[in-house]
N, C-alpha and C positions, 0 to 999 in steps of 0.2 A: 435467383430470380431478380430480372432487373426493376428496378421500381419506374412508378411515373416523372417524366420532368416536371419539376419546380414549376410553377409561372408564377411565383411570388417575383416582381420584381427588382430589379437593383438600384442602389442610390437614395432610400426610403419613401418609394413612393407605395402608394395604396396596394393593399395586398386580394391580389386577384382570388386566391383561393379561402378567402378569410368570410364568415357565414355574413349572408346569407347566400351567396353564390356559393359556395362549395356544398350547400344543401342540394340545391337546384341543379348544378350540374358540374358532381362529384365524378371522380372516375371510376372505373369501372373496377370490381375487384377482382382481384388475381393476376396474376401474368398480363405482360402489355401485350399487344397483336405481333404475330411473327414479323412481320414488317418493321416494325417499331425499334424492336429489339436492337438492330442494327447502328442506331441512329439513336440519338438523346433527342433530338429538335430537327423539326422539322420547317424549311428545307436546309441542307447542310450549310451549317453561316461560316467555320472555321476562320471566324473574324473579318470576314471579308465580303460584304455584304453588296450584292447588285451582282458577284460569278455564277455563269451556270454551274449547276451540281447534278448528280444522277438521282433520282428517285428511285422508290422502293419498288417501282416497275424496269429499272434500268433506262427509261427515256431519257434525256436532257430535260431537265428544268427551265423553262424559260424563263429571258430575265424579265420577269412581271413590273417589278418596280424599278426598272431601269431600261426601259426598250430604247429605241436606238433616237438618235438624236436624227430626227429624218422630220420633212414637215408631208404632213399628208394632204393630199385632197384641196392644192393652192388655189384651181379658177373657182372654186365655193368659197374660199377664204376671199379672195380678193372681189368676189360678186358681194360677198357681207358686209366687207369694209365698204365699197362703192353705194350701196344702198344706207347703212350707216349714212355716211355723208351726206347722198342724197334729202334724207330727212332731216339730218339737221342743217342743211339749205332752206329748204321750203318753209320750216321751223323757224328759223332766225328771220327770212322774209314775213312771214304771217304774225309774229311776237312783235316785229319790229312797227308795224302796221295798228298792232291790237294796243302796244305802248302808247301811241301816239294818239291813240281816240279814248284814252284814259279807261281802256278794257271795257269799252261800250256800257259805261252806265253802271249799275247794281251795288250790289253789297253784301253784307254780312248780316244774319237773320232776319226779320221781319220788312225788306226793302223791299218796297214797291215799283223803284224807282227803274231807271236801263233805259233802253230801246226796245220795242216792242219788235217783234218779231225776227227777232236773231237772238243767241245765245249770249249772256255775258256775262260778267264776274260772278255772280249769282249763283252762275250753274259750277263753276272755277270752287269757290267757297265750297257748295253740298259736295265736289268730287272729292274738295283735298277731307273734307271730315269725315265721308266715307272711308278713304282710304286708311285715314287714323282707327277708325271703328275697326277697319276690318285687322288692324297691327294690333289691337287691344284685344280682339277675340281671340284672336289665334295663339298670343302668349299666350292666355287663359288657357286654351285648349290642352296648350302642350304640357302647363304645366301642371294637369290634372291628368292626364295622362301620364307622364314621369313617376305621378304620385300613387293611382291605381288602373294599373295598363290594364288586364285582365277587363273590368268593368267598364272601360270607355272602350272597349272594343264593341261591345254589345250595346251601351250607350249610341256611340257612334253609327251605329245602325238602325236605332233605332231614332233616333231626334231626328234625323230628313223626313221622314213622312209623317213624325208629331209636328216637325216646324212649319212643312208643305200644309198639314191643316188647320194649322193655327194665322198662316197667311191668308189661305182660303177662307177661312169663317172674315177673318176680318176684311177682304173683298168682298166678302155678299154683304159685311154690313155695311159698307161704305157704296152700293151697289156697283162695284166693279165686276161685274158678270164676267164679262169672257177672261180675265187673270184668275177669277177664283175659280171655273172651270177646267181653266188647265192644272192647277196645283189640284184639284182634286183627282185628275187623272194620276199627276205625283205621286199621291199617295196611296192610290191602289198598288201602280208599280211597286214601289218600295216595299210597302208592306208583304206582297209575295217573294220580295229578294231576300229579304231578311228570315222569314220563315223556310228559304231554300241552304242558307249559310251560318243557321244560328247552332249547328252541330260541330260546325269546322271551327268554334273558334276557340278549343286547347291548344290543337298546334300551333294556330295567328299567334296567341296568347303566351306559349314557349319562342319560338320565332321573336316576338317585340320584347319581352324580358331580354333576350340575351343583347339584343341591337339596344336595348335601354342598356345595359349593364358596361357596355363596349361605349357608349357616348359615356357616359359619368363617368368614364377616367379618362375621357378624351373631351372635355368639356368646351375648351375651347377650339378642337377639330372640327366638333360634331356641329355643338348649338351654333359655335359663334360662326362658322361657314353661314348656317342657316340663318341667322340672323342679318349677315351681310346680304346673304341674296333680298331675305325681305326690301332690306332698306334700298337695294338696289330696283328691286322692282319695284316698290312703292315708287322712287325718283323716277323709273322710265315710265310710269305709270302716269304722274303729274304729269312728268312732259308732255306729253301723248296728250293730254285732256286740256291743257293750254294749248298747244297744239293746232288739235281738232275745233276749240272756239276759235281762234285766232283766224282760222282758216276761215270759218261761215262769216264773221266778220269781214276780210280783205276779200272774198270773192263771192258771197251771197249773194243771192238777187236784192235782198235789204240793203246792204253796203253797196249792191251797184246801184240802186234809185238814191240814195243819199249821198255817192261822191258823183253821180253825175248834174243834180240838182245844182249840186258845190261848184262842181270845176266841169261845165258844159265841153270844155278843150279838152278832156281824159282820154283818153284811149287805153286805156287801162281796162284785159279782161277778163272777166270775169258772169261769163256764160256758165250756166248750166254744169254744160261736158265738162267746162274746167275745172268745179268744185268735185262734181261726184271724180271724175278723176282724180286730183288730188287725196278727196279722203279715201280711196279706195289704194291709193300710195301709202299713203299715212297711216292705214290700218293693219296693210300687207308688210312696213316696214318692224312698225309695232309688234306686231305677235313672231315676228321671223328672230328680235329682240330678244322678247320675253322670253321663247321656246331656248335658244341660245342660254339666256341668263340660267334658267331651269336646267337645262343641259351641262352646263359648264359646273355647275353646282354637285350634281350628281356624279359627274365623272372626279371632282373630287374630293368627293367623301369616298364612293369607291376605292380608288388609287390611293388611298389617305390610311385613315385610321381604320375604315372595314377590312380591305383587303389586306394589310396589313396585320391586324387579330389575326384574321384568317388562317394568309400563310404562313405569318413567322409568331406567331402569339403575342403575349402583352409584352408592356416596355422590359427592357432586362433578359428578353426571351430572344433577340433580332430583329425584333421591327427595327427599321431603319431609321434615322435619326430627321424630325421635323416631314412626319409624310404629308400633311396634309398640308406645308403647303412646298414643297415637292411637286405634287400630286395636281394644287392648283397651276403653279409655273409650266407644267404641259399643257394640262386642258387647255391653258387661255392663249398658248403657241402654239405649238408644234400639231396640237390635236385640234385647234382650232374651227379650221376644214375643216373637218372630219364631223365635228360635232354640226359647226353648219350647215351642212350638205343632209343630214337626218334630221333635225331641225325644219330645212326649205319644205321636203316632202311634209311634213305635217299641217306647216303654215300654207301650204297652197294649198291641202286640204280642208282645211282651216276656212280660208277666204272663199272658197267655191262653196263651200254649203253653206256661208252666211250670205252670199251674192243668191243663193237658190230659196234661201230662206224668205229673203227682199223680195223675191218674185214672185213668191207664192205668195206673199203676205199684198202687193201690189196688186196681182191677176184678181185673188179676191174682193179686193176694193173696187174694182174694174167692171165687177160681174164677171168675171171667168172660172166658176169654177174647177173646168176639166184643168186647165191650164195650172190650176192654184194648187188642185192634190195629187196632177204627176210633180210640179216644182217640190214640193214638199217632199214625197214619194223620194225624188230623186238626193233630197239634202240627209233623209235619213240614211237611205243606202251611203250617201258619201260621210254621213256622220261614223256609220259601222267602219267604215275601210278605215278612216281616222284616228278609231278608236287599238284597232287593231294594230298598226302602225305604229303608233304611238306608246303601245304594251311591247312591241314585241323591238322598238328603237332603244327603249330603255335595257334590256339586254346588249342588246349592242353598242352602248354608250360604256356601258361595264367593261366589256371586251377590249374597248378604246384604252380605255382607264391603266389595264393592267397590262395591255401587252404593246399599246402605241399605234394599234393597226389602223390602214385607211377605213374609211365606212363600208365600204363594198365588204373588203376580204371579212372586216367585224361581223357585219348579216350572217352575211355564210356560215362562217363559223361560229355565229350563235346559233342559226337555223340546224348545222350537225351538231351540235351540242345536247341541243335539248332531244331531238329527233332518235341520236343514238342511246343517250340514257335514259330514257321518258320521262326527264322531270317536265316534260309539257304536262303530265297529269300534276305535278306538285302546284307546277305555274297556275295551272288553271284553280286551283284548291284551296290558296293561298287568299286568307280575306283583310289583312293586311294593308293591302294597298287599297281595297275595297271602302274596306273603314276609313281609313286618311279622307281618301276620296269622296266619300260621303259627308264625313266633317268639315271636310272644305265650303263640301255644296250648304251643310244647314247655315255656315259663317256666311256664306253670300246672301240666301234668304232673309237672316239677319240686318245684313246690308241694304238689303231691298226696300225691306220694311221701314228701316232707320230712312233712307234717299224717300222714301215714299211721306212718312209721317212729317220730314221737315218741308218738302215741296204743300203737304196742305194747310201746314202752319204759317209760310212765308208768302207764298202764294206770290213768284218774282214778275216781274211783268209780261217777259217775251212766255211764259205759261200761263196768262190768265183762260185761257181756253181749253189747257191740259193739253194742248197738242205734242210736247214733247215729251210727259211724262213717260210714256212705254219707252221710246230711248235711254232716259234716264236712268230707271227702274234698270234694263238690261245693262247696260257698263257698269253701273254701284254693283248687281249678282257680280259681273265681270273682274271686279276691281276685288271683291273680297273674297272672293274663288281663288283668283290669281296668286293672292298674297299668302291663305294661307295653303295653297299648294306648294307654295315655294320654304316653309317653314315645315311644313306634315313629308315631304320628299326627304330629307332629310332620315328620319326613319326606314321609310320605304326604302330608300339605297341601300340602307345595312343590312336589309331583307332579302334585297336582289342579290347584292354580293354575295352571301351566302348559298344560295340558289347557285351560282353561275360557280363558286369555290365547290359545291358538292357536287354539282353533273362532273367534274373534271377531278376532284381529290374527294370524294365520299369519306375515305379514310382519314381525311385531318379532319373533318366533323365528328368521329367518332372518337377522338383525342382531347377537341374542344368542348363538345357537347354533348358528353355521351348519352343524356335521356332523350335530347330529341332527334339525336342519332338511332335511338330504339326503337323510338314511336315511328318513325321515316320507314326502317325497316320492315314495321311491321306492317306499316299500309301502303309501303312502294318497293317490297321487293328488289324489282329491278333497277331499282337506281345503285341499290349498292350491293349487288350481286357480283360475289368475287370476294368480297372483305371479308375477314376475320371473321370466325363467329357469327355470319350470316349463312341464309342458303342462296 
């Protein structure tokens, strides 16, 4: 009888099979799977790591971590970099402008001071300490999670709709009626979600163990990726919010009564169309950015330290030498395109239901109702397709990862992926990224509250009316959402990998993970229908 391979290691690093993970997910006893027998490690390395090999179906082995040196999907790449540039054009003009007027006035805590009715340092100071706020909750998050996954899962589901009514009480006491009304809606929502997925979360709970257990020997793969992305979206995040002041400064209707006052000879302009124009540039460039930074992120941890457990196991077992950043030297070349181009679709999803979102919120003001609940009407439907997209790209970003493919053929073949083996009932099952997702949103609320309690203590000048507050409020959610999806993703990829490793190899989960390889079995059948010791 052949025994199980080793995954202790070589070289003295941490030992994989050493307790408490060899409690949790021990092999199986008796005899390896007929398949197995054949083979010590799977896929065959024979020291030569990135050849194709035959698997225990006889197919070709693709080279997953080493697909071909080919760039995909160029007129998206080069449409990215052109708008890249783009905005840091208009950036460098609107900065260079805002320099010069000494960033219009304001300051740092209790200033009264600025220019009234345009935004200025003020609002600059509340976003960059927002965006601190929202870097400080999110390590916290993460690293109570690390410490008891199991219960912040359930936690995490449940603090959106304790946070949503804890904002709300404190709207109706400060008489903000219609903010505290909509979180009250919040939290009916939530609270019916929660009681629809508080039974699914053993498997979440096996699932994030072992994606914790795969980061702590990959520490600096895992966290420190994720921590780059933060700090990188934090910096496009500032940019973007200097940016957008700089901009209502150089082209507002405020900036144009006060440089024409100045300099009657200006021709300098700065109408209307130009500004909503402009930020409706500056915000489309923005999140096509962020979605990118999020994406490139993902694709590699994928390509990195997950998929590599995966197919070749821990260090000493064939993972291949420095995947993760490997893993990154594609995503931010070669797979570029490709990531862009899945990316564009979400962000013009993105901007059309915030553009419908305006109009209904406008129509309202206007007296138009009918106008105001089909615009609505129609931002939720494009909310759903968004949302959808946006689930079902992240599979395909995977697919990018591991095999180099443009974004088209990646769809496809994530679409017959899931379709032939039904892990679309897994996908759908899986509350994992639910949770992330949700702890994202209670750290924005947070944020909200935070932007909201210093704006009534400072009280800056261009706000003594409140008029900008609901803006405010939304970018601070926007900013502390942002950041810590970019830090909670992170996880979530090592969930996905796995997902997208078992529609395709079911059999090396029952190698790596034989308990929730059991549970799998037992409540999806047909995913690994065919394997050993299954029916």
């Amino acid at each position: 009888m052949q025994s199980q391979p080793s995954y202790a290691p070589a070289g003295g690093a941490p030992v994989w099979n050493s307790q408490p993970y060899a409690q949790q997910y021990s092999g199986p006893s008796g005899p390896p799977p007929a398949q197995f027998s054949q083979q010590s490690q799977y896929p065959p390395n024979n020291g030569k790591w990135g050849e194709e090999g035959n698997d225990h179906t006889g197919h070709a082995e693709p080279q997953r971590f080493k697909p071909k040196k080919k760039w995909n999907d160029i007129p998206f790449l080069i449409f990215y970099i052109l708008t890249v540039a783009g905005f840091a054009t208009v950036s460098g003009l609107a900065l260079y402008s805002w320099v010069k007027n000494d960033g219009g006035g304001g300051g740092l805590g209790g200033s009264r001071t600025g220019n009234k009715g345009i935004l200025n340092s003020s609002t600059v100071y509340l976003l960059l300490l927002t965006t601190a706020c929202s870097m400080v909750l999110t390590l916290l998050y993460m690293i109570l999670l690390r410490a008891f996954p199991k219960p912040i899962l359930h936690v995490s589901l449940i603090l959106t709709p304790i946070g949503a009514l804890a904002v709300a009480i404190y709207y109706f006491y400060v008489k903000y009626y219609s903010g505290a009304i909509i979180f009250v809606v919040f939290v009916i929502l939530f609270a019916f979600v929660y009681l629809g997925y508080r039974k699914r979360v053993p498997m979440a709970a096996m699932f994030l163990n072992i994606v914790l257990d795969i980061a702590k020997h990959h520490k600096m793969g895992v966290y420190g990726t994720a921590i780059i992305a933060i700090i990188v979206q934090a910096g496009v995040g500032i940019w973007f919010v200097f940016t957008i002041v700089a901009t209502y400064l150089r082209w507002g209707n405020a900036a144009c009564q006060a440089g024409s006052a100045a300099n009657p000879t200006s021709n300098t302009s700065c109408t209307n169309a130009t500004l909503i124009g402009l930020i409706i540039f500056e915000v489309f460039a923005y999140l096509w950015m962020s979605q990118v930074i999020a994406n490139v992120t993902l694709a590699t941890l994928a390509g990195g330290p997950f998929g590599s457990w995966y197919y070749f196991g821990p260090r000493g077992q064939g993972m291949p030498p420095h995947p993760t950043r490997s893993s990154f030297v594609r995503a931010s070349t070669l797979s570029l395109g490709s990531i862009a181009f899945g990316s564009l679709i979400v962000t013009l999803l993105q901007l059309i239901r915030m553009l419908l979102n305006w109009a209904s919120q406008n129509a309202a003001e206007d007296g138009n109702p009918v106008v105001a609940i089909l615009a609505c009407c129609a931002a939720c439907f494009v909310g759903c397709i968004e949302g959808l997209v946006e689930y079902f790209n992240k599979y395909a970003y995977i697919e990018i990862a591991l095999y180099g493919k443009p974004y088209i053929k990646a769809a496809k073949d994530t679409w017959s992926l899931i379709t032939d083996r039904g892990v679309d009932a897994i996908i759908n099952d899986t509350i994992v990224a639910l949770a992330m997702t949700w702890g994202s949103f209670f750290i924005g609320l947070l944020c909200v509250l935070f932007a909201y309690v210093y704006l009534r203590a400072t009280k800056p000048a261009y706000n003594s009316d409140g008029s900008y507050t609901p803006a405010i409020l939304v970018y601070a959610w926007f900013v502390g959402f942002q950041v810590a999806q970019s830090l909670t993703a992170a996880i979530d990829a090592g969930v996905s990998t796995i997902f997208v490793g078992l529609a395709e190899h079911p059999e090396i989960l029952q190698q790596r993970a034989p308990a929730l390889f059991n549970l799998i079995a037992q409540d999806y059948p047909r995913v690994v229908h065919g394997i050993h010791g299954t029916v």
